[in-house]
Structures are given as C-alpha cells and as structure tokens.
C-alpha positions as CSV (number, residue, x, y, z in Angstrom):
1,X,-16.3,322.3,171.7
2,X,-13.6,323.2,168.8
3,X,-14.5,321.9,165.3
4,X,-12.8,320.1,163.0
5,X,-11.5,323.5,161.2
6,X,-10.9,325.2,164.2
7,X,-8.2,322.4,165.6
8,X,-6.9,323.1,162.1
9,X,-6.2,326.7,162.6
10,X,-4.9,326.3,166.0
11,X,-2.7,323.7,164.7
12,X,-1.1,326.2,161.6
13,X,-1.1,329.1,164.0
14,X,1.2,327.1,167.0
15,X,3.8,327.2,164.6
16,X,3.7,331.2,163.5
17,X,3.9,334.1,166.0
18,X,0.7,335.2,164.0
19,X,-0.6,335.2,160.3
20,X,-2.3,337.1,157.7
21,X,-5.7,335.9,157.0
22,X,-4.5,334.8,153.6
23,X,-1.5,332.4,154.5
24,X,-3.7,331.3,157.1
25,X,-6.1,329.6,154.3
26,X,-3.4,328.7,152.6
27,X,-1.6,326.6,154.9
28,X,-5.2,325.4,156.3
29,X,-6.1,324.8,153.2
30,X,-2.9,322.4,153.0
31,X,-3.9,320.4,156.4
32,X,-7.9,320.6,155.7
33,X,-10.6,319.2,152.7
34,X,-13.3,321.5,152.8
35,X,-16.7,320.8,151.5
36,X,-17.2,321.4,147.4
37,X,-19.8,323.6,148.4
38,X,-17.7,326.0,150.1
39,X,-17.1,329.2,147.6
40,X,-14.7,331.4,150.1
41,X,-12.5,329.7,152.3
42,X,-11.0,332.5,153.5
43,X,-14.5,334.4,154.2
44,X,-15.4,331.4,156.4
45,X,-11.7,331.1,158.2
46,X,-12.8,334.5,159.0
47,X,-15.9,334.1,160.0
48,X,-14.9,331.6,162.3
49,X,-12.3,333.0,164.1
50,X,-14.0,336.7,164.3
51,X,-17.2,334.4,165.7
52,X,-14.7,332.4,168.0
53,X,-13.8,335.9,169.4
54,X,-16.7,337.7,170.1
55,X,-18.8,334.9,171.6
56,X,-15.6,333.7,174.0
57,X,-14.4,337.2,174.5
58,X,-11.4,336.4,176.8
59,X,-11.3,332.5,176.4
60,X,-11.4,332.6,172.4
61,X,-9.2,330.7,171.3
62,X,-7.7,333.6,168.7
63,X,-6.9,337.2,169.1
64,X,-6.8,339.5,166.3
65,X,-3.6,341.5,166.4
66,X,-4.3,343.4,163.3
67,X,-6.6,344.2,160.3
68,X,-7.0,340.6,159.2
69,X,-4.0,339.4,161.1
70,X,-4.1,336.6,164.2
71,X,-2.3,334.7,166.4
72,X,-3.2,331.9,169.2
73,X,-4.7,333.5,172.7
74,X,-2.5,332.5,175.1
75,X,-2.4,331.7,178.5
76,X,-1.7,335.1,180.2
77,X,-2.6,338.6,179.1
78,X,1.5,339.3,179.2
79,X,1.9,336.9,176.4
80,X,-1.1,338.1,174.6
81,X,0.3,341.6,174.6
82,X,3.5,340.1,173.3
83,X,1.9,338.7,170.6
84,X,0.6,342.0,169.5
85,X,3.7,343.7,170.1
86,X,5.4,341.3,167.6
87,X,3.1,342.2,165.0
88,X,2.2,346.1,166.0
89,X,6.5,346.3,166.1
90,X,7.7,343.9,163.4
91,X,8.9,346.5,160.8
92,X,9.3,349.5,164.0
93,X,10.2,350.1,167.2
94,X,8.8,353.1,167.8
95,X,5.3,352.8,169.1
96,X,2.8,355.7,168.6
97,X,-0.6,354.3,170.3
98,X,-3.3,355.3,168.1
99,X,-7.5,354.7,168.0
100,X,-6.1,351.0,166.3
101,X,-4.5,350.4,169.5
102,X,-7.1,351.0,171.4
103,X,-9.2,349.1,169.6
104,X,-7.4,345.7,169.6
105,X,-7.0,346.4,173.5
106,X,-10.4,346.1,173.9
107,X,-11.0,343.0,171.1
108,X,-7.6,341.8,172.8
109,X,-7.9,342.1,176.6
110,X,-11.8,343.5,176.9
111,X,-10.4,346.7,178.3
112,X,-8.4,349.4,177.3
113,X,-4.9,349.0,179.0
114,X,-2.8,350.8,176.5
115,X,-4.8,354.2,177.9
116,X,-4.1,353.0,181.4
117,X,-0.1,354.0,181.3
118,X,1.0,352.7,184.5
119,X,-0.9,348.9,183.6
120,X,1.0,349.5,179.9
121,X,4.3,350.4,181.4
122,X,4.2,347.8,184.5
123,X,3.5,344.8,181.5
124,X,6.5,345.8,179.5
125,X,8.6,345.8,182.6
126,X,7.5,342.3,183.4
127,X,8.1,341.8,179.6
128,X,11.4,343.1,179.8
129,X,12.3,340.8,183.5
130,X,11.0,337.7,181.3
131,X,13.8,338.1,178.5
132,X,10.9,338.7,176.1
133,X,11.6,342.5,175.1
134,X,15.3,343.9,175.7
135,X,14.2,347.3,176.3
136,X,11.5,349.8,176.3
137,X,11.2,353.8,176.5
138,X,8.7,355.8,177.3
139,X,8.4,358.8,175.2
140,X,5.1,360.5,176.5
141,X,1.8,359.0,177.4
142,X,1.2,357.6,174.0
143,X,4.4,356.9,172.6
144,X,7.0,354.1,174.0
145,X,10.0,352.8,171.9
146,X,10.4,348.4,172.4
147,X,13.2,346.7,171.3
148,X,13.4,342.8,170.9
C-alpha cells in the first residue's frame, strides 16, 4: 500500500514527463509537511523511490530514467521506453547505447532489450505507428538516430 509521500510523488510526477531528484523535493516539498525530524528530504525521496523500485521490480511505481532522474512506470513497457527516450534524447537525437543504457534496461524493464536489436527496433516502430516518435534510424547495432 502507497504512503502518504509516495501518493505525493506520484501526484508531482503525473504532471512532468520526468524530474530531477532535486525539483522533485522541491515541488513535494510544496504539496507535503514532513516530520521536524527529517534532516534530508531529498535523501529520503530517494530512498523511497530507489526502495519502491527494487522491491516491485516491474510493478514499482517509478522508473529511474537517469542518474537521479524519474518518471511514473507506466502501463506498458512501450511507454516506459518512451519515457526514457524523452530524457536519454531531450538535448540529442542521436543515440549511442552505452553500459548506462544497459543498465537502466535492466532497472527499467528487468532485461536488457537495448542489446536485443530486433526487440529495440520492433518498439520504436510501434513508437513510430503510435505518433509518439516521427522517425527513427538505425545506424549500426548500437547507434539509432529518434526524432520527436
């Protein structure tokens, strides 16, 4: 059962493709009271959601799309990989997949489907069909251009 601070975060985060950790506790911060005795709020947001992930795996309520960046799980793995893509992409289209990338993958999906090419490629087509992405190109194995 979701605490108190937890509806909180889901609550900032429906309203932001995802957030730094920082702005996260800030904006929580503007919706919650938290105890006096509570030193870091941003250690225990943290804490929470990085909890809230590894004991739910694939039903946590978060993913982590970046170093101390998260967004809202969502429904479908396509829309989870979305989610990442607008972070990984926001500043670049071009898309080297690095150890990172494999990384969230597995913290993301728990599995590796940016290795797995034909998975990668067959979820950015059915990105692409659903008006999400414009565009993709493959460049080799680990390197795809993605335009919004």
């Amino acid at each position: 059962m979701p605490t108190l601070l937890t509806k909180n975060i889901q609550k900032v985060l429906k309203n932001h493709d995802y957030l730094h950790l920082y702005a996260l506790t800030e904006l929580v911060k503007n919706e919650w009271w938290f105890e006096s005795d509570v030193k870091n709020h941003t250690d225990m947001i943290n804490a929470l959601i990085l909890e809230d992930i590894k004991s739910n795996k694939t039903s946590s309520t978060f993913i982590k799309v970046w170093l101390e960046q998260y967004a809202l799980r969502k429904e479908s793995d396509l829309e989870n990989l979305y989610s990442y893509l607008k972070y990984r992409l926001s500043t670049f289209i071009f898309w080297e997949i690095n150890h990172h990338d494999l990384d969230y993958s597995t913290q993301i999906f728990w599995k590796d489907i940016f290795s797995e090419n034909k998975t990668l490629l067959s979820m950015l087509e059915s990105l692409k069909q659903s008006g999400k992405i414009v565009s993709f190109t493959p460049i080799t194995d680990k390197q795809v251009i993605v335009w919004f």
